[in-house]
N, C-alpha and C positions, 0 to 999 in steps of 0.2 A: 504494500500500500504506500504509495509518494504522497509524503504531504498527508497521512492520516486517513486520508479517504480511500475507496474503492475505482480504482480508476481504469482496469486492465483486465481482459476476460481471454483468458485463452477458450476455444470449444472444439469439439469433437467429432467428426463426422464417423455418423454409422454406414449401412449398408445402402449398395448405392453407387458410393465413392471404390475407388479404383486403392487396391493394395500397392503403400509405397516398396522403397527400398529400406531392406532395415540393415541398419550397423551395430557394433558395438555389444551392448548389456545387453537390445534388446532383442537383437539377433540372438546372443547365447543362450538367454533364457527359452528364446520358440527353440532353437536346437538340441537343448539337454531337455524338452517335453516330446519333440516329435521326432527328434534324431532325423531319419532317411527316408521318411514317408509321403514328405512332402507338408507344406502347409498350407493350413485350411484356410479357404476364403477370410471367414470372418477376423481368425488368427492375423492373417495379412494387415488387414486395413487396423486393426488393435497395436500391435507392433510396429507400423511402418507411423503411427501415430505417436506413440511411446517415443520413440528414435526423435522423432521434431520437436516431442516436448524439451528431450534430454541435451539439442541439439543447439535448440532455445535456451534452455536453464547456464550451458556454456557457454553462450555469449552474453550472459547478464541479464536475460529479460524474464522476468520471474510476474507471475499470474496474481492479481487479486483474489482470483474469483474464477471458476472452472466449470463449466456444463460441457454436458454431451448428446448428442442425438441417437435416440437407439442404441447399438452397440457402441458407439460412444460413450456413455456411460462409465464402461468398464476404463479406459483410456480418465476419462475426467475424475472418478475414485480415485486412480492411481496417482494422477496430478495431485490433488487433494490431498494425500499422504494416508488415506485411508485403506488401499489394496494395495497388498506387495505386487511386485512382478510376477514372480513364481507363480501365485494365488492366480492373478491376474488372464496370464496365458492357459491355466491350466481348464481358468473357468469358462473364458472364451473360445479358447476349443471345444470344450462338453458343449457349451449354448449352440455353433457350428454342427456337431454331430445332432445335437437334437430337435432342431429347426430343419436340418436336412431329413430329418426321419419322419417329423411330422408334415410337412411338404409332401414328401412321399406318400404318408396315409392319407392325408388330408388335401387334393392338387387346390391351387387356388394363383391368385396371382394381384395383382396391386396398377391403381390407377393413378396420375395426376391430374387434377382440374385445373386448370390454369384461367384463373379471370372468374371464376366460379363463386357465388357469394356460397359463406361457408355455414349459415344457417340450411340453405336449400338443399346442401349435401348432404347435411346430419340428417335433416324430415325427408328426402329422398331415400338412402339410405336404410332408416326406420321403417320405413313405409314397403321399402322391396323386399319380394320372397327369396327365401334363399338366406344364404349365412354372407352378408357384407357389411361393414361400417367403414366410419369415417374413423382413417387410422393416424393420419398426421396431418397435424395443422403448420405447418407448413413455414406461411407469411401470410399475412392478409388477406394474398389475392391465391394461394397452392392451398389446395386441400390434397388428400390423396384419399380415395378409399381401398379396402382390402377385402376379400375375401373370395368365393366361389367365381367363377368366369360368366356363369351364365346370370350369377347375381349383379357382377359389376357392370354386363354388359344394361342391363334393365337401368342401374342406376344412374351410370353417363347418359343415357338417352331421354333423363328427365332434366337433366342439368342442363345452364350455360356455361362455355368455356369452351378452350380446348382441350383437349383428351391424348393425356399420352404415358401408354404404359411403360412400368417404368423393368427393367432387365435386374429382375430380383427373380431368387429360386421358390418365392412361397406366399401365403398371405398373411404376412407378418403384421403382429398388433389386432390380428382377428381371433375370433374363436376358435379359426382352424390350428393353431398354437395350444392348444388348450394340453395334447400329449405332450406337449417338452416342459411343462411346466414344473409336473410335479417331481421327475428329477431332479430340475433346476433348483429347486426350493429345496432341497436333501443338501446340495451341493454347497449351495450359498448359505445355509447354516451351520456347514461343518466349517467356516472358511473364519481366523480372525481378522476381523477389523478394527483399524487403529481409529482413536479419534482426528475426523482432519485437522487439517494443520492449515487451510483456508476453505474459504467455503465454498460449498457445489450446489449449483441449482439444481432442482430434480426435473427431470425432460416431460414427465406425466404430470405435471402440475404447477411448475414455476415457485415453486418453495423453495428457499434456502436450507439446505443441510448441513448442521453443523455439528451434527453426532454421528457415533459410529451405526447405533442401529438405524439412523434415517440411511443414511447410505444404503444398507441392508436393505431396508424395507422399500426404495426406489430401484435397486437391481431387483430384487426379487417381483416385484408388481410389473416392470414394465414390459416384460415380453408379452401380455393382454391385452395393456392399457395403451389408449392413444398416447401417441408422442404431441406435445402442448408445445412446440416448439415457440408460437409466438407469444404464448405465458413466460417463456423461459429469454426470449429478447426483452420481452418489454419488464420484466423483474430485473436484469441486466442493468435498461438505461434506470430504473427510479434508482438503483442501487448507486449510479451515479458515474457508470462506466462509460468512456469515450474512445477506447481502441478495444476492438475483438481482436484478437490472433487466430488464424483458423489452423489446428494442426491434423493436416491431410492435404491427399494429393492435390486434387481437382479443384478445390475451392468451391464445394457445391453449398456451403454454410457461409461465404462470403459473396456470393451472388443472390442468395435467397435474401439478404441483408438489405440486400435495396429497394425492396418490394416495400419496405418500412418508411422508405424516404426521411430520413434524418439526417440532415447535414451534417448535426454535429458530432457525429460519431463512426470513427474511420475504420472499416474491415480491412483486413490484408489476410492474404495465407501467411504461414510461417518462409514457407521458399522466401516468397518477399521481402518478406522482414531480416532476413538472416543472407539476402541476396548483395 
């Protein structure tokens, strides 16, 4: 914190975003969990995020404040000082196998509204047969919904916007999640958590977490829950923040930013900032 205040938000981009390169710590720790097997998606984009914050932290620029989107999450804990690494990779691989296993039982897949008012998506949505919601809120004008294909298709076709599916393996943030959960919740109980050491928004509601077991109780609930992403900007600016740092590849959490139109508050990727 400069000057006292909250000034600086690194955030996380979940699934979606392209897996960077990893180095270093964060490489050896995915290496001594998966050795020769290769690694998983979501491992990828956890890791190659991990690497920018560490990458970040050595050249000085250290986080007020930290959220994540989706699997993001496990990245923005770790910032936090709330999940080890070790922890970290081992949980984001289990969430990877069990979101691919449920995807499997369950096929589905995932929509964006673009320009879509986001009341009409949720009573669309509510209204259509079949298993879909509205799973991420996005920015003001991105809704996405999730679930069955012949439910999603029913619910774009009551909506305005454009429509554009997004290249994800499942219906994440739906019902169709509902098998990997109860794993997950095994997993994330057996696991300790530190109390942070700065504070993390929670991505399903825009809450500040400042305990160990909110932490907990945000990774465990959000594989159901919608992602609030624009609870989690706009708890950001009251809190008083003026530079985002995005750490991941593509910058897809630094472009959603402008849909907010605030002047006074500048996103960048980390590439950029460390460029």
């Amino acid at each position: 914190m400069r000057g006292g205040g909250i000034e600086r938000a690194f955030v996380f981009p979940g699934q979606g975003t392209v897996g960077g390169e990893i180095t270093g710590a964060a490489r050896d720790a995915v290496l001594d969990y998966v050795g020769d097997t290769g690694v998983p998606y979501q491992l990828s984009v956890f890791a190659g995020s991990v690497d920018l914050l560490y990458r970040l932290r050595e050249a000085g620029i250290e986080p007020d404040v930290v959220a994540g989107h989706s699997l993001g999450e496990y990245a923005a804990a770790h910032a936090a000082g709330s999940l080890g690494l070790a922890d970290g990779v081992r949980l984001v691989a289990e969430r990877d196998r069990l979101m691919n296993e449920a995807s499997r039982e369950n096929p589905g897949g995932m929509v964006a509204l673009i320009g879509a008012d986001p009341d009409s998506v949720v009573r669309a949505a509510e209204e259509a047969s079949g298993i879909v919601v509205a799973a991420n809120f996005n920015t003001p004008r991105q809704t996405v919904v999730s679930g069955q294909m012949d439910a999603l298709e029913r619910v774009t076709e009551r909506v305005r916007g454009r429509k554009v599916p997004l290249e994800v393996s499942g219906a994440f943030h739906s019902p169709l999640m509902e098998g990997a959960t109860g794993e997950m919740d095994e997993l994330l109980r057996g696991v300790e958590l530190e109390e942070p050491e700065i504070p993390m928004v929670g991505a399903t509601d825009g809450v500040v977490l400042a305990t160990a077991d909110g932490v907990r109780e945000a990774l465990r609930k959000q594989m159901l829950s919608p992602v609030r992403w624009v609870d989690v900007v706009e708890r950001l600016l009251a809190l008083g923040v003026r530079e985002i740092f995005e750490a991941g590849e593509d910058g897809t959490l630094t472009r959603m930013l402008r849909d907010f139109k605030r002047r006074d508050v500048e996103g960048r990727t980390a590439r950029e900032v460390l460029s």
